[in-house]
C-alpha positions, 0 to 999 in steps of 0.5 A, a space after each residue: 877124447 874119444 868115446 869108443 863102443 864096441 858090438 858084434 862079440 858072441 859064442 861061435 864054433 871052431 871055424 865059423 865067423 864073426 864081424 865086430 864093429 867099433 862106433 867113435 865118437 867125434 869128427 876126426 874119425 877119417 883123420 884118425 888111425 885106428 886098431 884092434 887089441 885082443 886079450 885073453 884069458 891069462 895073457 897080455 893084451 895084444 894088437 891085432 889089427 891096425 888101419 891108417 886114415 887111407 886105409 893102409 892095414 897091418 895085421 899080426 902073424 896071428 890073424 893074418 889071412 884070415 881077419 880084416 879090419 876096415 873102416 866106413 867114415 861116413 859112419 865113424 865105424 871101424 870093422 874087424 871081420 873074423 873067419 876060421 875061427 879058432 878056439 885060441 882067438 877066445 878073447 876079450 876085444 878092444 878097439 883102440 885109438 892110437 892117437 889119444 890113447 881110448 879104449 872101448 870096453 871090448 866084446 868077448 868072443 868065444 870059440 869053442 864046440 
């Protein structure tokens, strides 16, 4: 198991950014893929961001170009950074561990005016 604890959410305008993070617990992190979800309001829960152990990334259509995930394990920290906030990426966000099925217990993020 896997604990997971997500931070950095908040109120931003359109355009603006934000950068979340997500601490995992255990010393298998580096050996350990890891994604993004984000669910909003009415909707199902979708991936957004994938990294692999050697930092191989996939990103969904959604965010592509503007979202990056990356990761720092000497800290057991995954990172997604958002610019060009747009108010249709209004959501809760999760951090994810593929491999044992965690989650964290998101951050909202909201954008509007």
């Amino acid at each position: 198991q896997v604990q997971l604890v997500e931070s950095g959410g908040g109120l931003v305008q359109p355009g603006g950014s934000l950068r979340l993070s997500c601490v995992a617990s255990g010393p298998s992190f580096r050996f350990t893929t890891m994604d993004w979800y984000r669910q909003a309001p009415g909707k199902q829960r979708e991936s957004i961001a994938l990294i692999t152990p050697d930092s191989n990334t996939l990103y969904a259509d959604s965010v592509k170009g503007r979202f990056t995930i990356s990761r720092d394990n000497a800290k057991n920290t995954v990172y997604l950074q958002m610019n060009s906030l747009k108010p249709d990426d209004t959501a809760v966000y999760y951090c994810h561990c593929p491999q044992t099925g965690d989650w964290g217990q998101g951050t909202q993020v909201t954008v509007s005016s």
